[in-house]
DSSP file (Angstrom, degrees, kcal/mol; ACC not computed):
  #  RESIDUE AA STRUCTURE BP1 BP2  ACC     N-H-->O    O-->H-N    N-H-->O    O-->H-N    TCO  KAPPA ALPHA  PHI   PSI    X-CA   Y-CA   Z-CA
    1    1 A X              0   0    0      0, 0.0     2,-0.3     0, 0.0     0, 0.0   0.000 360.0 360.0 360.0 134.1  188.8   27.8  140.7
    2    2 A X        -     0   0    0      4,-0.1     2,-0.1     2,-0.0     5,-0.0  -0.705 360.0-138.7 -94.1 144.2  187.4   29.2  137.7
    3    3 A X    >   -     0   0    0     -2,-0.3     3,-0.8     1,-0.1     4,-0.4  -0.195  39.5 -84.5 -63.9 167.1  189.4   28.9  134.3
    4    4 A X  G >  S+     0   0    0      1,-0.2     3,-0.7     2,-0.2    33,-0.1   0.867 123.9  49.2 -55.1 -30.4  189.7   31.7  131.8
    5    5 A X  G 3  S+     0   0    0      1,-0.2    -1,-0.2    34,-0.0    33,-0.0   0.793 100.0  60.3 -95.1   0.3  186.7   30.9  130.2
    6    6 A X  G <  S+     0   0    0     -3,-0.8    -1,-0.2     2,-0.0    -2,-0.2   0.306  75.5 102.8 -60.8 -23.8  184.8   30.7  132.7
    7    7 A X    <   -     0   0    0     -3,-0.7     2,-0.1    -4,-0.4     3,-0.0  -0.493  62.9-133.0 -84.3 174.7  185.0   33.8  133.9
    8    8 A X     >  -     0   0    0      1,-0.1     4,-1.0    31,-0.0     5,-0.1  -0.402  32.9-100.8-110.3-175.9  182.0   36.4  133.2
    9    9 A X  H >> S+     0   0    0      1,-0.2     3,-2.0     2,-0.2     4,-1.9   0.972 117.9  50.1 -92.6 -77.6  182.4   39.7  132.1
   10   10 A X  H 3> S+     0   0    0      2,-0.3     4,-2.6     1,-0.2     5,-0.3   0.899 113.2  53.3 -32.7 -35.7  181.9   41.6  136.0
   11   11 A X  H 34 S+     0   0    0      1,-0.2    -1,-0.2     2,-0.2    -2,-0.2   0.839 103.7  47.5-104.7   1.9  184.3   39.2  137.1
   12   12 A X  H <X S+     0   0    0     -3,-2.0     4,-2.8    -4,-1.0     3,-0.5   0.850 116.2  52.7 -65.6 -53.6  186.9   40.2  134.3
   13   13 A X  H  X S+     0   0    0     -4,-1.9     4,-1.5     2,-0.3    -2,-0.2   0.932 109.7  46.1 -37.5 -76.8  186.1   44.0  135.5
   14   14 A X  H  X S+     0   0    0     -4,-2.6     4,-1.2     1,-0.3    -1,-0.3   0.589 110.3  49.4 -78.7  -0.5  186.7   43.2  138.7
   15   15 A X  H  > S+     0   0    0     -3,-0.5     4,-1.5    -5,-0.3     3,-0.3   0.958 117.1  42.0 -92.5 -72.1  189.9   41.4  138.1
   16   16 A X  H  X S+     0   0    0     -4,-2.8     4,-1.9     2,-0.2    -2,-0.2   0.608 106.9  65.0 -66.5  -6.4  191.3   44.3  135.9
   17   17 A X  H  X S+     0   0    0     -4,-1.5     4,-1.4    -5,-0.3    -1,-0.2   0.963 110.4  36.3 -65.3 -64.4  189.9   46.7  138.5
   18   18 A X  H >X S+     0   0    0     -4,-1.2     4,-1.5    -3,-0.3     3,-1.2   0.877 114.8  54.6 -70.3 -42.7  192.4   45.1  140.9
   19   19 A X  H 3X S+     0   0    0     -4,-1.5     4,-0.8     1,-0.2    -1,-0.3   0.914 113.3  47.1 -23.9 -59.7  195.4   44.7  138.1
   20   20 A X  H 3< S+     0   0    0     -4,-1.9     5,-0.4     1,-0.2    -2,-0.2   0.534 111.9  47.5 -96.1  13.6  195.1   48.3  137.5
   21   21 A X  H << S+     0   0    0     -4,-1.4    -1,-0.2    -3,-1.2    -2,-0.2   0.714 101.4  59.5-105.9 -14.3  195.0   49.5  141.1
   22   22 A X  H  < S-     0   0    0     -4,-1.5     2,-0.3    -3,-0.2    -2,-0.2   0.782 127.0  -0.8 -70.7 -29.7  198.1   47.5  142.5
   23   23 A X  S  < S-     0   0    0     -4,-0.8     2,-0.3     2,-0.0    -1,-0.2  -0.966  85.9 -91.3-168.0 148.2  200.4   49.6  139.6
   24   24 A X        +     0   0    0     -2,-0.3     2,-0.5    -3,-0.1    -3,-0.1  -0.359  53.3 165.9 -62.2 113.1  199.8   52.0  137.1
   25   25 A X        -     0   0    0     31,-0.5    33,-0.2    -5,-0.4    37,-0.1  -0.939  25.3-121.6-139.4 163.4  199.0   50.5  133.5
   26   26 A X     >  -     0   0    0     -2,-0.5     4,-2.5    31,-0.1     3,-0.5  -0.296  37.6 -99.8 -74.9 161.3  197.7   51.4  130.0
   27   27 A X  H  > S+     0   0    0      1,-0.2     4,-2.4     2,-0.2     5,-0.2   0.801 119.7  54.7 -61.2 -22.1  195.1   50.3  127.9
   28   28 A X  H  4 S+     0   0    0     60,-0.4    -1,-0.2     2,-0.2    61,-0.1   0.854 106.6  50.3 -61.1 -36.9  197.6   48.0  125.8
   29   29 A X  H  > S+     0   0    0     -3,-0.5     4,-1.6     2,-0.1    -2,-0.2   0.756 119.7  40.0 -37.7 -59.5  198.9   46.2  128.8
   30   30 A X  H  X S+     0   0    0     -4,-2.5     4,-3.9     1,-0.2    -2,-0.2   0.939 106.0  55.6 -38.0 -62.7  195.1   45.6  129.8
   31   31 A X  H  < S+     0   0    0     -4,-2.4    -1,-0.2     1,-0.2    -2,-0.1   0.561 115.1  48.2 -73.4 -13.1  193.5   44.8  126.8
   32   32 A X  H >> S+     0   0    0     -5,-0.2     3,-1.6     3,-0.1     4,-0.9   0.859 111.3  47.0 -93.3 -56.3  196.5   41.9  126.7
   33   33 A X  H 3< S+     0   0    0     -4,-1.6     4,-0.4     1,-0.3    -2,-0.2   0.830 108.7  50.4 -49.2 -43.7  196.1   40.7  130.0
   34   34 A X  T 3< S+     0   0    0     -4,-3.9    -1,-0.3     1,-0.2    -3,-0.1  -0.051 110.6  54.7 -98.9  55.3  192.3   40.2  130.0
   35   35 A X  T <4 S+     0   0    0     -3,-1.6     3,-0.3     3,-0.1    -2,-0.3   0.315 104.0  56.4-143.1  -7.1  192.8   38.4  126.7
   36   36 A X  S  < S+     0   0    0     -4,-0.9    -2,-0.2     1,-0.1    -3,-0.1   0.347 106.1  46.7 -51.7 -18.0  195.1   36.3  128.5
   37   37 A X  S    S-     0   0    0     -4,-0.4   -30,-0.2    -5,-0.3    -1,-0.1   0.207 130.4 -95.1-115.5  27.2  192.6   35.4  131.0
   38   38 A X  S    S+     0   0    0     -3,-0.3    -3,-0.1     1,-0.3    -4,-0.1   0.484  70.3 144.5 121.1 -22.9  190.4   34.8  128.4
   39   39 A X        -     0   0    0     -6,-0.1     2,-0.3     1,-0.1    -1,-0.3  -0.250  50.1-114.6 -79.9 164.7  188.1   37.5  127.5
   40   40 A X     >  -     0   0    0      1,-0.1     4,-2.5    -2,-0.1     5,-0.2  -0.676  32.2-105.4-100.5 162.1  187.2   38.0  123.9
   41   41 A X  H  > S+     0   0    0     -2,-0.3     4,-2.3     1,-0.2     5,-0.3   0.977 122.1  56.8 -69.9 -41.0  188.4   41.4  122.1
   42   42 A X  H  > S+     0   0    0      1,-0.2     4,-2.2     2,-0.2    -1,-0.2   0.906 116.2  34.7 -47.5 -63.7  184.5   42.7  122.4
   43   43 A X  H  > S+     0   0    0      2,-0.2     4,-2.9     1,-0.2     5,-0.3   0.904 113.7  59.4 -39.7 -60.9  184.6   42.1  126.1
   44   44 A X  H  X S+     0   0    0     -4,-2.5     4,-1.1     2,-0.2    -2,-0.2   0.902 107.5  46.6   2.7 -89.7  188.2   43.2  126.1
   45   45 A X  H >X S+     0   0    0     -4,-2.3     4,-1.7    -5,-0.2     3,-1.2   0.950 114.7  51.4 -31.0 -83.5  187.1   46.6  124.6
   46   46 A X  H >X S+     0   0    0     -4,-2.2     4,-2.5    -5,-0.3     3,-0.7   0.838 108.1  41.8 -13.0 -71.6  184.3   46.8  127.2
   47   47 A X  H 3X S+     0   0    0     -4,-2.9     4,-0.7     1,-0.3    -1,-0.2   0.811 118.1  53.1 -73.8 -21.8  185.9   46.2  130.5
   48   48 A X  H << S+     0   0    0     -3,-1.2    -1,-0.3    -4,-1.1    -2,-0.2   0.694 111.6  46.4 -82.0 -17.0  189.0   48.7  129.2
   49   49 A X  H XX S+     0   0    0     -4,-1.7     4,-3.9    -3,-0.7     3,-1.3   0.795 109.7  51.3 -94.9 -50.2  186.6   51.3  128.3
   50   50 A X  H 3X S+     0   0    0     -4,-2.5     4,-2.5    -5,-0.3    -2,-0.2   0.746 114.4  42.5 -72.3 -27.5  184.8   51.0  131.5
   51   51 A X  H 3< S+     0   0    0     -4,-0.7     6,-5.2    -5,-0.2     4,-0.4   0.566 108.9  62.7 -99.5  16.3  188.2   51.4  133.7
   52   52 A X  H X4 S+     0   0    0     -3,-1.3     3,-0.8     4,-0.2    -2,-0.2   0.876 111.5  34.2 -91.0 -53.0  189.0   54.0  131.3
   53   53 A X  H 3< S+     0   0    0     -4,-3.9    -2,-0.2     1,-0.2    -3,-0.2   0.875 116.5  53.2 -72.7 -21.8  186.0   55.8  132.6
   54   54 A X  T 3< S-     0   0    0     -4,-2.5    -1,-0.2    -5,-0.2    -2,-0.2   0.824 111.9-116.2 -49.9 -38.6  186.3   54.7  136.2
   55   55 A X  S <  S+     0   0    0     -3,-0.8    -4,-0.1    -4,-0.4    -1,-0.1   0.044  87.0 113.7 103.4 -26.9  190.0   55.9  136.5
   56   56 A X  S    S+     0   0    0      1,-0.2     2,-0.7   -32,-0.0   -31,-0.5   0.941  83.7  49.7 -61.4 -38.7  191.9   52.7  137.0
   57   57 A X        +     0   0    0     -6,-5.2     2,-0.4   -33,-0.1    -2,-0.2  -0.809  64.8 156.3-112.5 118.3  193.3   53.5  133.5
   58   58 A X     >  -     0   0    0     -2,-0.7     4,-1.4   -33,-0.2    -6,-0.0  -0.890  22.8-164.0-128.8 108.2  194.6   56.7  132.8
   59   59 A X  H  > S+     0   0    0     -2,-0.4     4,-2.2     2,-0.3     5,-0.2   0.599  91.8  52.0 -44.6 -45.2  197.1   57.3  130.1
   60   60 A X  H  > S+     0   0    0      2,-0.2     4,-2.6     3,-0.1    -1,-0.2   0.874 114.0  53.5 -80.2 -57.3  198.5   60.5  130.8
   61   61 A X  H  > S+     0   0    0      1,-0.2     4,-1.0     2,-0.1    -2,-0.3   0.883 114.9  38.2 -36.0 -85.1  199.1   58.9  134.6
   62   62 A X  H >X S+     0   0    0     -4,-1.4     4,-2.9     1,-0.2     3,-1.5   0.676 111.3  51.6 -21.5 -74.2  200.8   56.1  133.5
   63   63 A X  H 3X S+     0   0    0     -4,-2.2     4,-2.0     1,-0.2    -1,-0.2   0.951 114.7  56.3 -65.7 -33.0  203.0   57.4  130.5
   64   64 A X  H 3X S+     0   0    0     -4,-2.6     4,-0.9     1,-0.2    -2,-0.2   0.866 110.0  38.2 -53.0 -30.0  204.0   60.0  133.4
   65   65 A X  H <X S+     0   0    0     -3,-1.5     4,-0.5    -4,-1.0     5,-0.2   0.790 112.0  61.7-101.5 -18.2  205.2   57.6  136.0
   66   66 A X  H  X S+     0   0    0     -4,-2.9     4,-2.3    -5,-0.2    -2,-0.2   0.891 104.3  40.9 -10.2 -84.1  206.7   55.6  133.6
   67   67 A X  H  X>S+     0   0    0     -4,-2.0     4,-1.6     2,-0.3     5,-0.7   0.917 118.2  48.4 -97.9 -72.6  209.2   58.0  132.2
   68   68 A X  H  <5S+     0   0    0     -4,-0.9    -1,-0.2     1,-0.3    -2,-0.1   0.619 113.7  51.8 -85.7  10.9  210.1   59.4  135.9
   69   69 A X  H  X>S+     0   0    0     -4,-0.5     4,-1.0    -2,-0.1     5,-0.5   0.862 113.8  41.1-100.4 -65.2  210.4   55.5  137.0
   70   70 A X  H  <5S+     0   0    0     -4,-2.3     6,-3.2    -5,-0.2    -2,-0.2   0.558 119.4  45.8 -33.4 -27.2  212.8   54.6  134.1
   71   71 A X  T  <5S+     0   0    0     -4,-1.6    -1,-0.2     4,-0.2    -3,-0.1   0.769 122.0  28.3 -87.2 -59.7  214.7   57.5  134.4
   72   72 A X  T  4<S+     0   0    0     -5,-0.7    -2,-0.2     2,-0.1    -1,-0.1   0.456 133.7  29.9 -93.5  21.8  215.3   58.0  138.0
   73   73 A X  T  <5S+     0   0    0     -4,-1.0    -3,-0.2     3,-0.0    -1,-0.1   0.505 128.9  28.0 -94.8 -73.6  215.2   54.1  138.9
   74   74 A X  S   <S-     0   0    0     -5,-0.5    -3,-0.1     1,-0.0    -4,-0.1   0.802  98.2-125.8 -73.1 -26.5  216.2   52.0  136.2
   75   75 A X        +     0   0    0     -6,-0.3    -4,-0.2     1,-0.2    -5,-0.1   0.500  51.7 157.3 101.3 -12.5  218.8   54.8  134.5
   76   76 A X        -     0   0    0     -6,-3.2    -1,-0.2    -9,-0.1    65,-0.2  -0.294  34.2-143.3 -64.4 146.2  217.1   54.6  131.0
   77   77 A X     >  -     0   0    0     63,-1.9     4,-1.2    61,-0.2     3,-0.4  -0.402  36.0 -92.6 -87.7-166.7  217.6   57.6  128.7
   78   78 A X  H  > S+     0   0    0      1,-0.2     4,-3.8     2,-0.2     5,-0.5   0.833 119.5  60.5 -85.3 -22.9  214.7   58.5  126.6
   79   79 A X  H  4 S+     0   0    0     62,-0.4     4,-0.4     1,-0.2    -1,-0.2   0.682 108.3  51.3 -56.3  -6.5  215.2   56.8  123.3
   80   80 A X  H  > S+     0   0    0     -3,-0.4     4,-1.5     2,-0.2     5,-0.3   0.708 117.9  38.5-106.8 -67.5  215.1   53.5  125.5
   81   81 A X  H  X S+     0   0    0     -4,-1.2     4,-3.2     1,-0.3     5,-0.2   0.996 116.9  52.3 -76.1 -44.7  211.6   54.8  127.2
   82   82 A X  H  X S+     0   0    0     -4,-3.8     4,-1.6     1,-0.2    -1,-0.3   0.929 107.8  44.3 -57.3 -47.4  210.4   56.2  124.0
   83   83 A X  H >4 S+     0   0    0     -5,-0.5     3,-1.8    -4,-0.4    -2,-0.2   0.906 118.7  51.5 -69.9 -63.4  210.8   53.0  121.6
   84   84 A X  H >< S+     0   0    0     -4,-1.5     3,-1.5     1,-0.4    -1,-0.2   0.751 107.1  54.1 -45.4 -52.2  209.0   50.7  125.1
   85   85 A X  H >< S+     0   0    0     -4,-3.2     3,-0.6    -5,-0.3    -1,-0.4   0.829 109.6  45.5 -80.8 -25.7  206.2   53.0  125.3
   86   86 A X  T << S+     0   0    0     -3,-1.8    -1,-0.3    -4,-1.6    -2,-0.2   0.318  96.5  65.1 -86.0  18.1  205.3   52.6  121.6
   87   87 A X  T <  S+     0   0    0     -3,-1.5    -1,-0.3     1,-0.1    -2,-0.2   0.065 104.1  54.5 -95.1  32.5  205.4   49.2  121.4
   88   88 A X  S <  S-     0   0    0     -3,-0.6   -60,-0.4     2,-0.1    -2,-0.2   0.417 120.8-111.9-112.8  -6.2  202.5   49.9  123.8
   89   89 A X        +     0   0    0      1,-0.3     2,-0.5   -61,-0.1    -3,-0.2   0.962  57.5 164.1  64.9  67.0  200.9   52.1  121.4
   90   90 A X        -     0   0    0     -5,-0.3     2,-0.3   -64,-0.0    -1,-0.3  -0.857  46.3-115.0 -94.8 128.4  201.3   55.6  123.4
   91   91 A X    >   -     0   0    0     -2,-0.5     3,-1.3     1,-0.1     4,-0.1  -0.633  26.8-112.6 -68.6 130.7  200.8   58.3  121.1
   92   92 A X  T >> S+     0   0    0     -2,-0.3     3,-2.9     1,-0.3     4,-1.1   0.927 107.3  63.9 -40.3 -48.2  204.2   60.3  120.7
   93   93 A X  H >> S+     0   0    0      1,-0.3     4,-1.7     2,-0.2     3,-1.2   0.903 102.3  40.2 -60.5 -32.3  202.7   63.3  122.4
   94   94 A X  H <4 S+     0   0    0     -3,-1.3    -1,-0.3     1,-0.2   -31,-0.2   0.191 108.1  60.1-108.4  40.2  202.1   62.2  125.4
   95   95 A X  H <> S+     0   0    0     -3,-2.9     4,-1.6    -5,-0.1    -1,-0.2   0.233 103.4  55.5 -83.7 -12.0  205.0   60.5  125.5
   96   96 A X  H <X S+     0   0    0     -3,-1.2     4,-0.7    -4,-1.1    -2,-0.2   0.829 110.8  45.0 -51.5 -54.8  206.7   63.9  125.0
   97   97 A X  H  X S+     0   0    0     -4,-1.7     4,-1.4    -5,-0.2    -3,-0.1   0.752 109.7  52.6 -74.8 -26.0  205.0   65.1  127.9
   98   98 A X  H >4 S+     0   0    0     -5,-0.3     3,-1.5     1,-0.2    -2,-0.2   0.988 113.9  45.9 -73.1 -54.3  205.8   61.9  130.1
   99   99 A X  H >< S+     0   0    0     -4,-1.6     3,-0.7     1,-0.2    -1,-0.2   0.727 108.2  57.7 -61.0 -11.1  209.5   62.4  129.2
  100  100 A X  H 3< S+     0   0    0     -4,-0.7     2,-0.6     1,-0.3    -1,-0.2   0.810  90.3  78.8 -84.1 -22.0  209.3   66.5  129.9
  101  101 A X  T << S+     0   0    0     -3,-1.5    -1,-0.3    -4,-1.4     2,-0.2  -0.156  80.7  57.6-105.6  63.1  208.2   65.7  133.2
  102  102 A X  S <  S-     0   0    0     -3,-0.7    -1,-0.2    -2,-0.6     5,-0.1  -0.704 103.3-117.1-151.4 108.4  211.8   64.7  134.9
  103  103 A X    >>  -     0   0    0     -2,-0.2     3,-3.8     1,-0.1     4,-1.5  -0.190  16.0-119.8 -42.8 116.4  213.5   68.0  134.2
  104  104 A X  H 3> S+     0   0    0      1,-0.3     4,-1.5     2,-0.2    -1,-0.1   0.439 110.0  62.0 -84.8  35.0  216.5   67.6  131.8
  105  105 A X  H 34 S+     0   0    0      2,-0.1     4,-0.3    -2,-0.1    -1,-0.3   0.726 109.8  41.7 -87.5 -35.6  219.2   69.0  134.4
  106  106 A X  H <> S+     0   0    0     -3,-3.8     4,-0.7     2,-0.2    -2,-0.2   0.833 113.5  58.3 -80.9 -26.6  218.2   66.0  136.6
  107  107 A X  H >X S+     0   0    0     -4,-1.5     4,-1.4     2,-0.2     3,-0.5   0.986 112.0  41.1 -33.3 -71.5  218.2   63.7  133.1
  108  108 A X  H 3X S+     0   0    0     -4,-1.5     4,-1.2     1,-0.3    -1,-0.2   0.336 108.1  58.0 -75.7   0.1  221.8   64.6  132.5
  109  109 A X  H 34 S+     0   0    0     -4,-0.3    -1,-0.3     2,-0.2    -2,-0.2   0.558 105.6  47.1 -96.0 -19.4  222.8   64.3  135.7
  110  110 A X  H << S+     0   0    0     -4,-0.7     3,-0.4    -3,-0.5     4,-0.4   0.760 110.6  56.5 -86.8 -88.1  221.6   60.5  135.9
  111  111 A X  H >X S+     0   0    0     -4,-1.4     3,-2.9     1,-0.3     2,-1.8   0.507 113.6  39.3 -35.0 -65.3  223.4   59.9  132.5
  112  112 A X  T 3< S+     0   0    0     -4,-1.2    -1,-0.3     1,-0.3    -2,-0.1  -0.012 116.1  50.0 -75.3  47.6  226.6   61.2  134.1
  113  113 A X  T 3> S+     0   0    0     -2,-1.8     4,-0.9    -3,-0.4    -1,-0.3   0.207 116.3  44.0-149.7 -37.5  225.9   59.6  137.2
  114  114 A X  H X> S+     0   0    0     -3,-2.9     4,-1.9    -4,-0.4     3,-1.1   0.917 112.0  50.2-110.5 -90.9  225.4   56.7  135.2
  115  115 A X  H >X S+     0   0    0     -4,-1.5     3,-1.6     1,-0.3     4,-1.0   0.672 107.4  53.0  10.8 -93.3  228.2   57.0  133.1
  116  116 A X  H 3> S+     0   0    0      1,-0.3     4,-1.5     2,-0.3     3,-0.4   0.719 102.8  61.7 -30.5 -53.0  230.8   57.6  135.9
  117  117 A X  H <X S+     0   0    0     -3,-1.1     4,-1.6    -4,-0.9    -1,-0.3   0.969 109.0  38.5 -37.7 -67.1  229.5   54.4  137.5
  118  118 A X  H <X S+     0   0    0     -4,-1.9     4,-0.5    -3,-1.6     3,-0.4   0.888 110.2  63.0 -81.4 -16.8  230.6   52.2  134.5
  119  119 A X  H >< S+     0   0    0     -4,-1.0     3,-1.6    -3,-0.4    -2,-0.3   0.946  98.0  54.4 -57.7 -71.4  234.1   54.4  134.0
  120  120 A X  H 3< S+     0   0    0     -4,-1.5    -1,-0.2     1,-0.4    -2,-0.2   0.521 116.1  47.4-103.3 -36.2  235.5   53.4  137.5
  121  121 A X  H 3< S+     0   0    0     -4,-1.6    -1,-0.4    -3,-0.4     2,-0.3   0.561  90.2  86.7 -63.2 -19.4  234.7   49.7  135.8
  122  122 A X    <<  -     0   0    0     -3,-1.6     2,-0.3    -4,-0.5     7,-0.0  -0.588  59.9-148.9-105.6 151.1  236.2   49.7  132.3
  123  123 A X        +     0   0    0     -2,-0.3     2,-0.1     6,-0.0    -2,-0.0  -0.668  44.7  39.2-111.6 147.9  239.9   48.6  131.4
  124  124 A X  S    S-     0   0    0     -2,-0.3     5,-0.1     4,-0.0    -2,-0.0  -0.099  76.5 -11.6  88.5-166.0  241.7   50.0  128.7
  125  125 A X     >  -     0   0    0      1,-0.1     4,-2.5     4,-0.1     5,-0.4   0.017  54.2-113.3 -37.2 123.4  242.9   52.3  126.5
  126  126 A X  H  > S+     0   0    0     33,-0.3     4,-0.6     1,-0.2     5,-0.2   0.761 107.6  32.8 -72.9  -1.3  241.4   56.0  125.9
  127  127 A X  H  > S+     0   0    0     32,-0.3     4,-1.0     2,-0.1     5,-0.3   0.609 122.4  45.9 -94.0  -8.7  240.1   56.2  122.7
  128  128 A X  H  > S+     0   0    0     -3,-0.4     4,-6.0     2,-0.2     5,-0.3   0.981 115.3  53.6 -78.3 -48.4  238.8   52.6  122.6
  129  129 A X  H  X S+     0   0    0     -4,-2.5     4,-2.9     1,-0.2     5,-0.3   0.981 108.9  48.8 -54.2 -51.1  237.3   53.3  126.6
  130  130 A X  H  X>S+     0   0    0     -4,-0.6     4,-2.2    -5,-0.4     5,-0.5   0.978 111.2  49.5 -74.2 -44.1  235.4   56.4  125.5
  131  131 A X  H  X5S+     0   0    0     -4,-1.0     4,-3.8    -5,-0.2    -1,-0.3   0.983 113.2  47.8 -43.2 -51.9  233.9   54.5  122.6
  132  132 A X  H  X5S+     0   0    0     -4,-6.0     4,-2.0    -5,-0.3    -2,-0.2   0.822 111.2  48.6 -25.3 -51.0  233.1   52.1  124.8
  133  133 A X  H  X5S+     0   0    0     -4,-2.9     4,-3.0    -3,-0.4    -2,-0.2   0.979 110.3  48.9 -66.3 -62.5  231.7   54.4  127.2
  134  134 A X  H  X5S+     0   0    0     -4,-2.2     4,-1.5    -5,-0.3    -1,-0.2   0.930 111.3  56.0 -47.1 -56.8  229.6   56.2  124.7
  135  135 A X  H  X<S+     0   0    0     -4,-3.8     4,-1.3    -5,-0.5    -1,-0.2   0.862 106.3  47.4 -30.0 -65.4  228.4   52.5  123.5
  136  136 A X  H  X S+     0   0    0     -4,-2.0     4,-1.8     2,-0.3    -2,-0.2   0.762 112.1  47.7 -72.0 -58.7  227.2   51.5  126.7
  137  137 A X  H >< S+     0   0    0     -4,-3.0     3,-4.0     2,-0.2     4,-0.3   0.926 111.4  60.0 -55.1 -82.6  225.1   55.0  127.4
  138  138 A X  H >< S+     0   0    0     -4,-1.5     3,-1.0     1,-0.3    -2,-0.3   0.397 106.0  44.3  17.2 -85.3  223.9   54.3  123.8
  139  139 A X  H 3< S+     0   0    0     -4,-1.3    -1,-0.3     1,-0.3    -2,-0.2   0.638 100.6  62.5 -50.2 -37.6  222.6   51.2  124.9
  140  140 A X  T << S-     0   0    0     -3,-4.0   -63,-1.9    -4,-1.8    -1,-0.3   0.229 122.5-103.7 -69.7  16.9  221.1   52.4  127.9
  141  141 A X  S <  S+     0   0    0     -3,-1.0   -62,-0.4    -4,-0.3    -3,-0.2   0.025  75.7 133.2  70.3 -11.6  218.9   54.6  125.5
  142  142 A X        -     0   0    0     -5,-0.3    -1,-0.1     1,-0.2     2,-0.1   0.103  65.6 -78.1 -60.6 175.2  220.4   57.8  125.9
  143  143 A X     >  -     0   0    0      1,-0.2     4,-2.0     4,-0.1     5,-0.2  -0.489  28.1-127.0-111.3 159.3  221.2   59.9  122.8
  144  144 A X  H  > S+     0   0    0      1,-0.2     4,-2.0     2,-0.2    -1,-0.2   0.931 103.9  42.5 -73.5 -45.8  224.1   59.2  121.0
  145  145 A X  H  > S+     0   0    0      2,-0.1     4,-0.8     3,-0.1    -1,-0.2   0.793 118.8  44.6 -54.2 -20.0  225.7   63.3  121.1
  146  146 A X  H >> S+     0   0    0      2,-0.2     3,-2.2     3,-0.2     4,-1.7   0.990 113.1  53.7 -84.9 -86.0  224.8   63.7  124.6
  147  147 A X  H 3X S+     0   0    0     -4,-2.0     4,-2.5     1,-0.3     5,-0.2   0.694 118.6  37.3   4.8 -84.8  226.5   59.7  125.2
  148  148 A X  H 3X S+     0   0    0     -4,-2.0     4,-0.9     2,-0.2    -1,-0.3   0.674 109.4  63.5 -60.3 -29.9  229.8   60.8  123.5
  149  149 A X  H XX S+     0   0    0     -3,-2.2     3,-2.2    -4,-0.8     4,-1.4   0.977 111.0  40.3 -34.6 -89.8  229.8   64.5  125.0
  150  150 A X  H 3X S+     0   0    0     -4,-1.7     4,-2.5     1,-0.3     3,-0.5   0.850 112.6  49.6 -52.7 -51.1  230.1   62.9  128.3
  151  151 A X  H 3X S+     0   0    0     -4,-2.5     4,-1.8     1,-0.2    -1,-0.3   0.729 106.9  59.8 -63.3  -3.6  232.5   60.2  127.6
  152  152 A X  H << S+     0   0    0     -3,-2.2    -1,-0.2    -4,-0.9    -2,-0.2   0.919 104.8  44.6 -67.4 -38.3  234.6   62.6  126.1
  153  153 A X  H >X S+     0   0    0     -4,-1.4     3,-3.8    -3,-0.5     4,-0.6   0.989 117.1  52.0 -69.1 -66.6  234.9   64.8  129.2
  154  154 A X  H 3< S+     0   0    0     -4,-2.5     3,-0.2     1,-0.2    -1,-0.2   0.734 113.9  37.1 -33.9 -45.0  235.5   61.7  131.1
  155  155 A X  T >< S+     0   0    0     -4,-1.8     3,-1.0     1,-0.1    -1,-0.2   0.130  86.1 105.0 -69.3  -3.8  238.0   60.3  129.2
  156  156 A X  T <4 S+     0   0    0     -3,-3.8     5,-0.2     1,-0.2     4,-0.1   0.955  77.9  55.9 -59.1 -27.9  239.8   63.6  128.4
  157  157 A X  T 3< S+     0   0    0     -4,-0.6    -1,-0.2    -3,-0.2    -2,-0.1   0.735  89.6  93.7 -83.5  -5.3  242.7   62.9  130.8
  158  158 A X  S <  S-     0   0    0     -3,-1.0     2,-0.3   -32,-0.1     3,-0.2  -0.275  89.5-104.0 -66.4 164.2  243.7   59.2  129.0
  159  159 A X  S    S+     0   0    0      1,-0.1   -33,-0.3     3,-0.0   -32,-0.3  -0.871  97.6  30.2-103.9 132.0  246.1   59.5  126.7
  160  160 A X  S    S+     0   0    0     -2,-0.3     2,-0.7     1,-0.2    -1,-0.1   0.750  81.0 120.0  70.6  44.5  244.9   59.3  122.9
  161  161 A X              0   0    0     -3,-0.2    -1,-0.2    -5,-0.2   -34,-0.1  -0.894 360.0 360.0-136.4 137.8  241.3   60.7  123.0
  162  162 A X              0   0    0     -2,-0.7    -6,-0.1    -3,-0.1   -10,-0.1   0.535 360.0 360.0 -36.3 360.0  240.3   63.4  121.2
């Protein structure tokens, strides 16, 4: 079995070849991974350059299935996807464009989808719940007017909420 340092440069290639064809990923994700197995950042550079031109990494792919994987899978809003995708070093725009492409009728309909879910859960009070509520979307990245706009509507029928 060859170690990481062992291995040669073709057989780093072929190794991120196969990394980046099982799931979509970016060059930051690569360029970490074959420096986990070893490679040196010149080689790095190389083999990411090469699958950049090959196709196995494509950027614009990637931020795009991202954003419609987080959204409609996990539930993340976009402040959530956005702060993840630049500690991956995505350039904002085409993290604009990854987030434009799940349409924000279908957005705001997983937030209150998402929302509802955890109201049918929560105990207590109505101003304290809809803070709550609002927290919770918060935390799930979603933006903080949109977050409170919805628990408000939810919460409107408790008694003490605005």
């Amino acid at each position: 079995m060859n170690t990481p340092q062992s291995l040669t440069e073709d057989q780093l290639r072929s190794k991120a070849a196969l990394f980046c064809a099982r799931e979509e990923q970016c060059r930051f994700s690569v360029r970490k991974k074959l420096k986990d197995w070893g490679a040196s950042d010149k080689i790095a550079d190389r083999v990411v350059d090469w699958l950049c031109e090959e196709r196995y990494i494509d950027e614009h792919r990637y931020v795009k299935a991202y954003c419609e994987s987080k959204i409609r899978y996990q539930h993340w809003g976009h402040i959530k996807i956005e702060y993840q995708l630049r500690t991956k070093m995505i350039h904002r725009d085409l993290i604009a464009e990854g987030l434009a492409a799940v349409p924000m009728d279908e957005y705001y309909a997983i937030m209150r989808h998402v929302a509802e879910e955890k109201f049918r859960r929560m105990k207590g009070e109505g101003s304290e719940v809809c803070a709550k509520l609002a927290a919770f979307l918060c935390t799930r990245g979603f933006e903080s007017e949109a977050s409170y706009r919805v628990a408000r509507e939810l919460t409107r029928g408790m008694a003490d909420v605005d």
